[in-house]
C-alpha positions as CSV (number, residue, x, y, z in Angstrom):
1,X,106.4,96.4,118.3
2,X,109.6,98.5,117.6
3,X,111.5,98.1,114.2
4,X,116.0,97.6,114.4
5,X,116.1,101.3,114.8
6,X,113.9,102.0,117.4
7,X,115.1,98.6,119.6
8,X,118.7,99.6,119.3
9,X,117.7,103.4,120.1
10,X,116.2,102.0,123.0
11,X,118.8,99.9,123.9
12,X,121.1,103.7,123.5
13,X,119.2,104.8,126.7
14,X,120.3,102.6,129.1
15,X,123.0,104.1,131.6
16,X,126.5,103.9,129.9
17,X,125.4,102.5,126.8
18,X,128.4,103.5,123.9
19,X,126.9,101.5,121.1
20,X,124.3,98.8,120.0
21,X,124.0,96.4,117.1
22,X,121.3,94.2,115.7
23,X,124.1,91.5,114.2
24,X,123.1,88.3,112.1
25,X,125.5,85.6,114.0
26,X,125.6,83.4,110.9
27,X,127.2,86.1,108.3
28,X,128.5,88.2,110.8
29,X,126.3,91.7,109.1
30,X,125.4,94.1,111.3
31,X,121.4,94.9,110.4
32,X,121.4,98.2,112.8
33,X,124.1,99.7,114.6
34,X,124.1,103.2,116.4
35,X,126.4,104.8,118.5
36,X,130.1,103.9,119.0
37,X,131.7,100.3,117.5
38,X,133.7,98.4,120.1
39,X,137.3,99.2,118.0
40,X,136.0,101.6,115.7
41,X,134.9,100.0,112.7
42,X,131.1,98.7,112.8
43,X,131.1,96.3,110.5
44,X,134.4,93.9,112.3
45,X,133.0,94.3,115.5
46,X,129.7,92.9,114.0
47,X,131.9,89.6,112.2
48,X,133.8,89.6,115.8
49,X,131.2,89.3,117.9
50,X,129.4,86.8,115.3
51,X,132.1,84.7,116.1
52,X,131.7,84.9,119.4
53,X,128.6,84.0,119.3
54,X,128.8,81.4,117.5
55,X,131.3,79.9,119.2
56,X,128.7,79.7,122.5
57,X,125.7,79.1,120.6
58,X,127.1,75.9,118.9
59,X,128.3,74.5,122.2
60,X,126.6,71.1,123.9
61,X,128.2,72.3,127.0
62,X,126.5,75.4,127.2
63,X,122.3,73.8,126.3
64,X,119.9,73.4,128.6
65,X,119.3,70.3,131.1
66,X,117.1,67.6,128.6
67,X,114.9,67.4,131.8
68,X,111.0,67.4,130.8
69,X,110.1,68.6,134.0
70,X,112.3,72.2,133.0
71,X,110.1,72.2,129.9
72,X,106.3,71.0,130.3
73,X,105.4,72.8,126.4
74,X,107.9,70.8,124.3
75,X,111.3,72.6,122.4
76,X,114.9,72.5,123.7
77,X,114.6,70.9,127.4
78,X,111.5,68.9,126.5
79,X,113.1,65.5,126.5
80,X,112.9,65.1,122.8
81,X,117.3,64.6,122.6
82,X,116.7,67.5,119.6
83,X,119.4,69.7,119.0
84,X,118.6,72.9,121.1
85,X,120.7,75.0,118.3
86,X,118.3,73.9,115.8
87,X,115.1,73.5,118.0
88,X,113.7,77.0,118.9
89,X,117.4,78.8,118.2
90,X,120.4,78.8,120.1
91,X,120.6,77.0,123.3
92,X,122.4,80.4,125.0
93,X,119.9,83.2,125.7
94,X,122.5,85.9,126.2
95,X,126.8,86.4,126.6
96,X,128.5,88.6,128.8
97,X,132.0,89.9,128.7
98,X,133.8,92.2,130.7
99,X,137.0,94.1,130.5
100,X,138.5,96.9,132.2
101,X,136.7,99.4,131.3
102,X,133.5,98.0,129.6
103,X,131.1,95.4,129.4
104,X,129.6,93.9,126.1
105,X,126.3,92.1,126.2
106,X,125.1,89.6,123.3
107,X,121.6,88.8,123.7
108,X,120.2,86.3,121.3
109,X,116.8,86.9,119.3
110,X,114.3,83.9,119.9
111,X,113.3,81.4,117.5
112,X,110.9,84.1,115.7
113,X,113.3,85.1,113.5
114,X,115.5,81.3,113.1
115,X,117.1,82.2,116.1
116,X,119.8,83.9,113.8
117,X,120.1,87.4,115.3
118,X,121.3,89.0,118.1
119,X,121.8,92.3,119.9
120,X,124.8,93.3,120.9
121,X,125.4,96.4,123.3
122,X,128.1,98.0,124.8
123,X,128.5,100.0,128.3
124,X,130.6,101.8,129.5
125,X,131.9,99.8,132.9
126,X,131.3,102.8,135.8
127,X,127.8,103.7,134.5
128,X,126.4,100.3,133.3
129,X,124.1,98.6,135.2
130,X,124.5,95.1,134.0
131,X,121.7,93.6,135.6
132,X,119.1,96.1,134.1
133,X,120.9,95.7,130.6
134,X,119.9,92.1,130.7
135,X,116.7,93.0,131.5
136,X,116.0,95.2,128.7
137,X,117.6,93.5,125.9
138,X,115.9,90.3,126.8
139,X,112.5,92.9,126.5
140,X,113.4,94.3,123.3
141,X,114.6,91.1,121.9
142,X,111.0,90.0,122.7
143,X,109.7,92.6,120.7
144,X,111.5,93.5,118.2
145,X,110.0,93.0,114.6
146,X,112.4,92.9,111.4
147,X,111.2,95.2,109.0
Protein backbone atom coordinates (compact mmCIF):
# COMPACT_ATOMS: atom_id res chain seq x y z
CA UNK A 1 0.00 0.00 0.00
CA UNK A 2 1.75 3.24 -1.09
CA UNK A 3 2.49 6.18 1.38
CA UNK A 4 1.38 10.39 0.21
CA UNK A 5 4.58 10.37 -1.79
CA UNK A 6 4.41 7.45 -3.74
CA UNK A 7 0.31 7.93 -4.45
CA UNK A 8 0.92 11.38 -5.69
CA UNK A 9 4.15 10.16 -7.74
CA UNK A 10 1.86 7.88 -9.17
CA UNK A 11 -0.68 10.06 -9.78
CA UNK A 12 2.54 12.37 -11.72
CA UNK A 13 2.51 9.49 -14.41
CA UNK A 14 -0.53 9.85 -15.82
CA UNK A 15 -0.62 11.62 -19.34
CA UNK A 16 -0.59 15.50 -18.85
CA UNK A 17 -0.41 15.38 -15.20
CA UNK A 18 1.27 19.17 -14.06
CA UNK A 19 0.77 18.60 -10.38
CA UNK A 20 -0.91 16.49 -7.52
CA UNK A 21 -1.82 17.08 -3.88
CA UNK A 22 -2.91 15.02 -1.06
CA UNK A 23 -5.10 18.16 0.67
CA UNK A 24 -7.02 17.89 4.09
CA UNK A 25 -10.54 19.57 2.91
CA UNK A 26 -11.33 20.59 6.50
CA UNK A 27 -8.04 22.90 7.15
CA UNK A 28 -7.25 23.39 3.69
CA UNK A 29 -3.16 21.79 4.35
CA UNK A 30 -1.70 20.22 1.62
CA UNK A 31 -0.12 16.74 3.20
CA UNK A 32 1.93 15.98 -0.27
CA UNK A 33 2.21 17.93 -3.22
CA UNK A 34 4.61 17.44 -6.20
CA UNK A 35 4.94 18.96 -9.35
CA UNK A 36 3.43 22.35 -10.47
CA UNK A 37 0.48 24.29 -8.12
CA UNK A 38 -2.49 25.44 -10.08
CA UNK A 39 -1.36 29.44 -9.62
CA UNK A 40 1.91 28.91 -8.35
CA UNK A 41 1.75 28.88 -4.74
CA UNK A 42 1.04 25.21 -3.22
CA UNK A 43 -0.22 25.87 -0.19
CA UNK A 44 -3.45 28.48 -1.68
CA UNK A 45 -4.24 26.21 -4.17
CA UNK A 46 -4.52 23.53 -1.39
CA UNK A 47 -7.07 26.17 0.97
CA UNK A 48 -8.71 26.89 -2.67
CA UNK A 49 -9.57 23.69 -3.62
CA UNK A 50 -10.53 22.85 0.14
CA UNK A 51 -13.08 25.12 -0.40
CA UNK A 52 -14.18 23.73 -3.24
CA UNK A 53 -14.48 20.78 -1.83
CA UNK A 54 -16.24 21.61 0.76
CA UNK A 55 -18.59 23.46 -0.77
CA UNK A 56 -19.70 19.89 -2.84
CA UNK A 57 -19.11 17.64 -0.07
CA UNK A 58 -21.53 19.48 2.38
CA UNK A 59 -24.28 19.61 -0.13
CA UNK A 60 -27.76 17.55 0.26
CA UNK A 61 -28.18 18.08 -3.38
CA UNK A 62 -25.21 16.38 -4.42
CA UNK A 63 -25.75 12.67 -1.69
CA UNK A 64 -26.73 9.66 -2.88
CA UNK A 65 -30.48 8.30 -3.52
CA UNK A 66 -31.62 7.01 0.36
CA UNK A 67 -32.82 3.90 -1.67
CA UNK A 68 -31.92 0.53 0.30
CA UNK A 69 -31.97 -1.38 -2.73
CA UNK A 70 -28.59 1.08 -4.04
CA UNK A 71 -27.03 -0.05 -0.72
CA UNK A 72 -27.85 -3.74 0.58
CA UNK A 73 -24.54 -3.39 3.39
CA UNK A 74 -25.81 -0.38 5.29
CA UNK A 75 -23.81 3.43 5.27
CA UNK A 76 -24.96 6.43 3.12
CA UNK A 77 -27.83 5.03 0.69
CA UNK A 78 -28.83 2.37 3.24
CA UNK A 79 -32.18 3.90 4.18
CA UNK A 80 -31.01 4.82 7.64
CA UNK A 81 -31.92 9.06 6.78
CA UNK A 82 -28.04 9.49 8.31
CA UNK A 83 -26.11 12.16 7.12
CA UNK A 84 -24.01 10.81 4.19
CA UNK A 85 -21.28 13.68 5.09
CA UNK A 86 -20.91 12.15 8.39
CA UNK A 87 -21.76 8.41 7.54
CA UNK A 88 -18.77 6.83 5.64
CA UNK A 89 -17.31 10.56 4.52
CA UNK A 90 -18.49 12.83 1.99
CA UNK A 91 -21.42 11.96 -0.06
CA UNK A 92 -19.26 13.20 -3.43
CA UNK A 93 -16.69 10.61 -4.54
CA UNK A 94 -14.79 12.86 -6.83
CA UNK A 95 -15.06 16.83 -8.59
CA UNK A 96 -14.16 17.72 -11.95
CA UNK A 97 -13.48 21.07 -13.36
CA UNK A 98 -12.39 22.14 -16.61
CA UNK A 99 -11.04 25.30 -18.18
CA UNK A 100 -9.37 26.14 -21.19
CA UNK A 101 -6.47 24.76 -20.98
CA UNK A 102 -6.65 22.20 -18.02
CA UNK A 103 -8.59 20.02 -16.10
CA UNK A 104 -8.42 19.62 -12.16
CA UNK A 105 -9.71 16.50 -10.56
CA UNK A 106 -10.66 16.27 -6.65
CA UNK A 107 -11.06 12.83 -5.67
CA UNK A 108 -12.18 12.19 -2.13
CA UNK A 109 -10.36 9.56 0.28
CA UNK A 110 -12.97 7.09 1.71
CA UNK A 111 -14.12 6.80 5.11
CA UNK A 112 -10.69 5.11 6.25
CA UNK A 113 -9.21 8.09 7.00
CA UNK A 114 -12.76 10.30 8.39
CA UNK A 115 -13.31 10.90 4.95
CA UNK A 116 -11.20 14.16 5.45
CA UNK A 117 -8.72 14.02 2.54
CA UNK A 118 -8.54 14.21 -0.87
CA UNK A 119 -6.40 14.15 -3.95
CA UNK A 120 -6.28 16.68 -6.10
CA UNK A 121 -4.46 16.48 -9.62
CA UNK A 122 -4.00 18.59 -12.40
CA UNK A 123 -3.66 17.86 -16.35
CA UNK A 124 -2.79 19.47 -18.76
CA UNK A 125 -6.18 19.64 -21.21
CA UNK A 126 -4.52 18.20 -24.82
CA UNK A 127 -2.76 15.26 -23.00
CA UNK A 128 -5.16 14.31 -20.17
CA UNK A 129 -7.14 11.56 -20.40
CA UNK A 130 -9.90 12.35 -18.02
CA UNK A 131 -11.59 9.18 -18.01
CA UNK A 132 -8.30 7.21 -17.03
CA UNK A 133 -7.56 9.94 -14.35
CA UNK A 134 -10.66 8.94 -12.60
CA UNK A 135 -9.75 5.66 -12.79
CA UNK A 136 -6.52 5.88 -11.11
CA UNK A 137 -7.19 8.32 -8.40
CA UNK A 138 -10.21 6.35 -7.39
CA UNK A 139 -7.29 3.30 -7.27
CA UNK A 140 -4.79 5.16 -5.34
CA UNK A 141 -7.30 6.73 -3.15
CA UNK A 142 -8.18 3.01 -2.32
CA UNK A 143 -4.81 2.43 -1.34
CA UNK A 144 -3.22 4.89 -0.07
CA UNK A 145 -2.04 4.60 3.61
CA UNK A 146 -1.15 7.89 5.78
CA UNK A 147 2.02 7.53 7.17
Amino acid sequence: MPGIDECLLDAMRLPGARGAALVDWTSGLALGSVGESPGGDPETAAAEAAEFARLAAEQRAFAPDDDPADNPDGGPGDGSGADPATAGGPPVEDLIVSNRDSYHVLRFVGAAFDGEVFLHLWLARPEGNLALARIRLAELARRLVLI
